[in-house]
C-alpha positions in Angstrom: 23.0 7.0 -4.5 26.7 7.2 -3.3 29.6 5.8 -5.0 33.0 6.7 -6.0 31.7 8.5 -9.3 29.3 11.0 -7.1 32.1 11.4 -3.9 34.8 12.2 -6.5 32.9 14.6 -8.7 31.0 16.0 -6.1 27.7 15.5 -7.5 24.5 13.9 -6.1 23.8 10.7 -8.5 26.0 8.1 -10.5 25.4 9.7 -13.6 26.9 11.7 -16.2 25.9 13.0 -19.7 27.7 12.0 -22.6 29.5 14.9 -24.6 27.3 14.8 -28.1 28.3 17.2 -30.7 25.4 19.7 -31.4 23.5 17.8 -28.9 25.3 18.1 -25.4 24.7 22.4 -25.3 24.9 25.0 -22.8 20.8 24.2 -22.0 21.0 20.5 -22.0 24.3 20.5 -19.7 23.0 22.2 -17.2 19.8 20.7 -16.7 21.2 17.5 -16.2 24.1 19.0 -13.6 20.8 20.8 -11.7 18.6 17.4 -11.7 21.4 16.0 -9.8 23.9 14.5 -12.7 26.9 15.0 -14.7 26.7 17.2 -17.8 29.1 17.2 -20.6 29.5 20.2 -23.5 30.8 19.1 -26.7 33.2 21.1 -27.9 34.1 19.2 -31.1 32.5 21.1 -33.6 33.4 24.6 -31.7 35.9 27.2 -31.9 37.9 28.1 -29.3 36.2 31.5 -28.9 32.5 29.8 -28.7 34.4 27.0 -26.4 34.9 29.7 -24.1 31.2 31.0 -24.4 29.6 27.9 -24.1 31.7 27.4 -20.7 30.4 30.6 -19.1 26.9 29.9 -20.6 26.8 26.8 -18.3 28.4 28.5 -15.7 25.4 30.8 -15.7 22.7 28.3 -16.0 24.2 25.9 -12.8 26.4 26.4 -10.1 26.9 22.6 -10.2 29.7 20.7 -11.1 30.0 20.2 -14.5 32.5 18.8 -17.7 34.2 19.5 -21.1 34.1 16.7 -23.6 37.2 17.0 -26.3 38.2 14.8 -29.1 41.7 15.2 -29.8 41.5 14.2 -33.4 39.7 16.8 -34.4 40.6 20.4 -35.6 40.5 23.0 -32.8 41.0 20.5 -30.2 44.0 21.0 -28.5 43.0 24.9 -28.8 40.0 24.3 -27.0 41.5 22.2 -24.3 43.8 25.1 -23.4 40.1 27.1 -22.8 39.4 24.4 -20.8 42.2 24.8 -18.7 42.5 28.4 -18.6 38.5 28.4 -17.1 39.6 26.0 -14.6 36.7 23.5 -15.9 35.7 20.8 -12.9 35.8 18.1 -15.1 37.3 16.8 -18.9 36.5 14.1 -20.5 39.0 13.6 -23.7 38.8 10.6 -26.2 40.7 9.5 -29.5 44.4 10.6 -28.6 47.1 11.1 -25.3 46.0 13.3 -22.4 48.8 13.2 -20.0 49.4 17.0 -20.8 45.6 17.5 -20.0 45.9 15.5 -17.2 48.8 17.6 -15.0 47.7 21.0 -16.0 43.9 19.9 -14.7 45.4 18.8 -12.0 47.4 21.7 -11.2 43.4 24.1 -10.2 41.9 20.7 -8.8 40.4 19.3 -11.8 39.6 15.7 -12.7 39.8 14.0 -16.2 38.4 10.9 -17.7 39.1 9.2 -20.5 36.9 7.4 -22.7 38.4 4.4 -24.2 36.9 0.7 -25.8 39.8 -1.2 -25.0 41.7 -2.5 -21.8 45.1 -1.6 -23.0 43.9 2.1 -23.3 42.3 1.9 -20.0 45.5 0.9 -18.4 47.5 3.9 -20.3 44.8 5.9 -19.4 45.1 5.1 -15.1 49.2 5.2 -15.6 49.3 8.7 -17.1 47.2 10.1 -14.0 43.6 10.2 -15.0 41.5 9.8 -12.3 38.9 7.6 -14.0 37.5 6.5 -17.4 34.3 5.9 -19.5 34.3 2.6 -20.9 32.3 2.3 -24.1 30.7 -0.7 -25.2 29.6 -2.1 -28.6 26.0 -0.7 -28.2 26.8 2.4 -27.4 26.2 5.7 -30.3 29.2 7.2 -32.2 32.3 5.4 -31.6 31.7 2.4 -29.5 34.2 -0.8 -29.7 33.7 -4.2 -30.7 33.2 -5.3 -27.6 29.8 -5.8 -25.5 29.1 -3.8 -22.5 28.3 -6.6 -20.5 31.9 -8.7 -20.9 33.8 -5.0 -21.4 32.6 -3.3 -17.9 33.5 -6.4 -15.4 37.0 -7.0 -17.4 38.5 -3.4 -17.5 36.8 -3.0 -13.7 39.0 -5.7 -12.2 42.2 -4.5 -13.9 42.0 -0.9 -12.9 42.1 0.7 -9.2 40.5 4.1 -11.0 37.0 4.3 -11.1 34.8 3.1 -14.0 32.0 4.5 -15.7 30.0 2.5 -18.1 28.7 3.8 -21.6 26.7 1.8 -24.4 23.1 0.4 -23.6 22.2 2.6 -20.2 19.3 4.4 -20.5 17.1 2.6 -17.4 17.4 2.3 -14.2 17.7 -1.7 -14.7 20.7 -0.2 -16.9 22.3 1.8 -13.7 21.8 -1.0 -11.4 23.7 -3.8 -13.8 26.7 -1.8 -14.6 26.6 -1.0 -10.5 27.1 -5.1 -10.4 29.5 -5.1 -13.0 31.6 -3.1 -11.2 31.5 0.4 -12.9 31.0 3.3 -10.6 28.0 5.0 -12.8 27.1 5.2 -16.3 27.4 7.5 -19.0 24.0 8.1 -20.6 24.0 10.1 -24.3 21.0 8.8 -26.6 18.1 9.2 -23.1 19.4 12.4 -22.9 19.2 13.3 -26.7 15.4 12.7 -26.7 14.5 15.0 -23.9 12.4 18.1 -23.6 15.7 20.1 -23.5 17.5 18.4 -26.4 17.9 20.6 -29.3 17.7 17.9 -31.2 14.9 18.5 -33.7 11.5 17.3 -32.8 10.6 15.3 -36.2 13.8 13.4 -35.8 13.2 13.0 -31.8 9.4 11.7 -32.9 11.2 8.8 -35.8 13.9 8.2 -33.0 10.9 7.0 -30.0 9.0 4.9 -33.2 12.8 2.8 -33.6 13.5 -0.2 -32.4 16.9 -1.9 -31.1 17.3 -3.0 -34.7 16.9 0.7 -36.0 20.6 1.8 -35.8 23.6 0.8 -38.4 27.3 0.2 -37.6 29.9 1.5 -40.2 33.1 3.5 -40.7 31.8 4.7 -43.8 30.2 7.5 -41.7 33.2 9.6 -40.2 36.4 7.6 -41.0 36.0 5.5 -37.6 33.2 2.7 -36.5 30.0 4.8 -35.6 26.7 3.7 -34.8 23.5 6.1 -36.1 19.9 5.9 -36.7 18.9 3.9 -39.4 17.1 5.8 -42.3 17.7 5.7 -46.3 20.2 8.2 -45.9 22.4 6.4 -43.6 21.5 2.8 -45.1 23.2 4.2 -48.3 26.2 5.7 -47.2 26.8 2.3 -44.8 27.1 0.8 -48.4 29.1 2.7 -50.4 32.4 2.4 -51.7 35.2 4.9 -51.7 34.2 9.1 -51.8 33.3 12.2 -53.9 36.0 13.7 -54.3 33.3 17.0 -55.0 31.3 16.1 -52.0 34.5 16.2 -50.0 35.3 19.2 -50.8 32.1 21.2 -50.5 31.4 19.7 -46.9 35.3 20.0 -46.3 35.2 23.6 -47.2 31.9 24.3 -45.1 33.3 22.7 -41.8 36.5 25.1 -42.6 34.2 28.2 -41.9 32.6 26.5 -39.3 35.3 25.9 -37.0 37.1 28.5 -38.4 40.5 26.4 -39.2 42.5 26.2 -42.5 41.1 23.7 -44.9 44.8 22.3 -44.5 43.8 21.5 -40.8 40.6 19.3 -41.2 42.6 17.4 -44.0 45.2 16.4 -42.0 42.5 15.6 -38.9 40.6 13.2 -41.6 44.2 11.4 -42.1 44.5 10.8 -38.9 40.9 9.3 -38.4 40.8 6.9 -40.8 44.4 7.3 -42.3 43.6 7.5 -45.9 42.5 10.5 -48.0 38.9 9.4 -48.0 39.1 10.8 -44.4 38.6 14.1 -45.2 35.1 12.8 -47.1 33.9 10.6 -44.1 34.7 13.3 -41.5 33.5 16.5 -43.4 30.5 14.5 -44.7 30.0 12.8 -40.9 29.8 17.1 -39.6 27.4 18.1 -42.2 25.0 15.1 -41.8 24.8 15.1 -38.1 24.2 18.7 -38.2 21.8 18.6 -40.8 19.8 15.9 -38.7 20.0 17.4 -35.5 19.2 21.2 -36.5 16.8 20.4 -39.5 15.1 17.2 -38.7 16.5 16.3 -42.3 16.4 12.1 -42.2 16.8 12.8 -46.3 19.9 14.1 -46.2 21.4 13.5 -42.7 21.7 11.3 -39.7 21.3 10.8 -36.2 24.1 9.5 -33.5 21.9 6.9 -31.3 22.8 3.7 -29.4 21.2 0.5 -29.4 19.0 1.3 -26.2 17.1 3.7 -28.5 14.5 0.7 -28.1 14.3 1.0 -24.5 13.0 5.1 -25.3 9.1 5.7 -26.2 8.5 8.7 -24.8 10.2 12.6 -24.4 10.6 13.8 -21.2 12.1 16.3 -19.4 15.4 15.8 -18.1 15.1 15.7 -14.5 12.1 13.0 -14.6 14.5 11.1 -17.3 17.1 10.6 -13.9 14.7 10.8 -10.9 13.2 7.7 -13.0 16.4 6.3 -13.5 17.5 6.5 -9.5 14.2 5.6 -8.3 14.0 2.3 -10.3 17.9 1.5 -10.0 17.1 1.6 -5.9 13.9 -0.8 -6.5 15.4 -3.1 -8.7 18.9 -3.5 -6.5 16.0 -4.3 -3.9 14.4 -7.1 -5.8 17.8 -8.6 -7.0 18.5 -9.1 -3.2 15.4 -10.6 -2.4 15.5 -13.1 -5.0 18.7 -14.4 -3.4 18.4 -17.5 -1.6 21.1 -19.4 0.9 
């Protein structure tokens, strides 16, 4: 499958991974950059030190093309963009802040950068500073999707921008790749699939309660990490959802454990909180949001913790391996394309 997305990135099918913190690893990247796709390593919750690491892990596990996600709210990011660009990564994919900094010094060794974005106007900025495409995110997408559908978000931003489109939220199936194909993206962007695979490192009592959800199994909230997020539903996550204001304890406990984590002053995560959700409480949401995930995703702990997972969680009932996850997706985008054109009649 050929389109703009595969020509430009040099890569063999229309889809890319999306850059999930503790998820999206050295491993998992490069299995789905040698099955044929786009892998993305999170480096949100890294230093810049284990940025650099993780980089030449992947380079040692593929000899594929491969990406860099980066949110540039968070602590260590703009540090871990400049390892980015110092080992000439093919591709970057940044969200949550301005890139056009990113975007001329990638540009200066050959490298392409996306944006990821859930609104028009931010697709638009994103084509006028230079990036040579973006990831559009839709309402049923994990983490931080917009407020608007897949479905009416792809075709809109499509026909506004002369950059090419990926489409994230809801793709998991082939039937998924083949729609936003019609809708006028150029590929999708495929995160929750991916994060209940054999080569996840997600833990396998969580992956086993993730292929038991449903569609209805996730919850919507800023109450998570200071901005709208969508994660598993369990106890855990149905209480936070619902509760009011922060510990001011809590906050500080997780706060001070991130602080070691990414090795930045406990000054530096404050002010990152601020700027997610531009209160104080953003320090509780986003140090709280860390901890959780992590404890989820390394412990299996649905007590304590919770997932990241998109609505299409209900299209997922079994684990498998990565490379049968997109040969499946291919093969069944080709067939269904097929049957679309059959039912057609003059």
């Amino acid at each position: 499958m050929r389109t703009r997305m595969t020509k430009m990135l040099g890569i063999k099918f229309p889809i890319m991974m999306a850059g999930m913190s503790f998820v999206a690893e050295p491993n998992l990247v490069a299995a789905v950059c040698n099955a044929g796709g786009l892998g993305l390593l999170a480096t949100g919750p890294y230093t810049p030190h284990r940025t650099r690491e993780a980089i030449r892990e992947v380079r040692h596990l593929t000899d594929k093309p491969f990406g860099c996600n980066v949110t540039l709210l968070l602590p260590n990011s703009r540090e871990n963009v400049e390892v980015c660009l110092e080992e000439k990564v093919p591709v970057i994919n940044w969200s949550l802040g301005k890139a056009d900094w990113i975007i001329k010094a990638a540009h200066e060794y050959g490298g392409k950068v996306f944006g990821t974005v859930v609104f028009s106007k931010h697709a638009l900025r994103a084509e006028k500073d230079g990036a040579d495409g973006v990831v559009i995110t839709g309402y049923e997408a994990a983490a931080h999707g917009g407020d608007v559908t897949s479905m009416v978000l792809i075709p809109i931003i499509a026909k506004q921008l002369k950059i090419p489109v990926i489409a994230a939220g809801g793709f998991a199936t082939g039937r998924g790749l083949a729609a936003a194909l019609v809708l006028g993206a150029e590929g999708v962007s495929i995160g929750t699939r991916f994060a209940l695979t054999k080569e996840s490192p997600v833990n396998q009592q969580m992956q086993a309660l993730c292929l038991k959800a449903s569609e209805l199994d996730t919850l919507y909230s800023d109450k998570f990490d200071g901005v709208p997020t969508r994660v598993l539903k369990t106890k855990t996550a149905e209480i936070v959802s619902q509760s009011f204001g922060f510990n001011p304890v809590r906050a500080f406990r997780s706060g001070a454990a991130i602080s070691r984590m990414l090795e930045v002053p406990f000054w530096k995560l404050l002010l990152s909180g601020l700027k997610t959700s531009k209160n104080v409480s953003g320090l509780a949401r986003l140090a709280g949001g860390i901890a959780s995930l992590r404890r989820a995703i390394e412990n299996g702990d649905d007590e304590h913790g919770f997932l990241v997972i998109g609505q299409a969680i209900g299209m997922i009932d079994k684990q498998l391996a990565v490379k049968e996850v997109i040969d499946s997706i291919v093969a069944e985008a080709k067939e269904v394309l097929k049957e679309a054109g059959r039912k057609i009649v003059d």
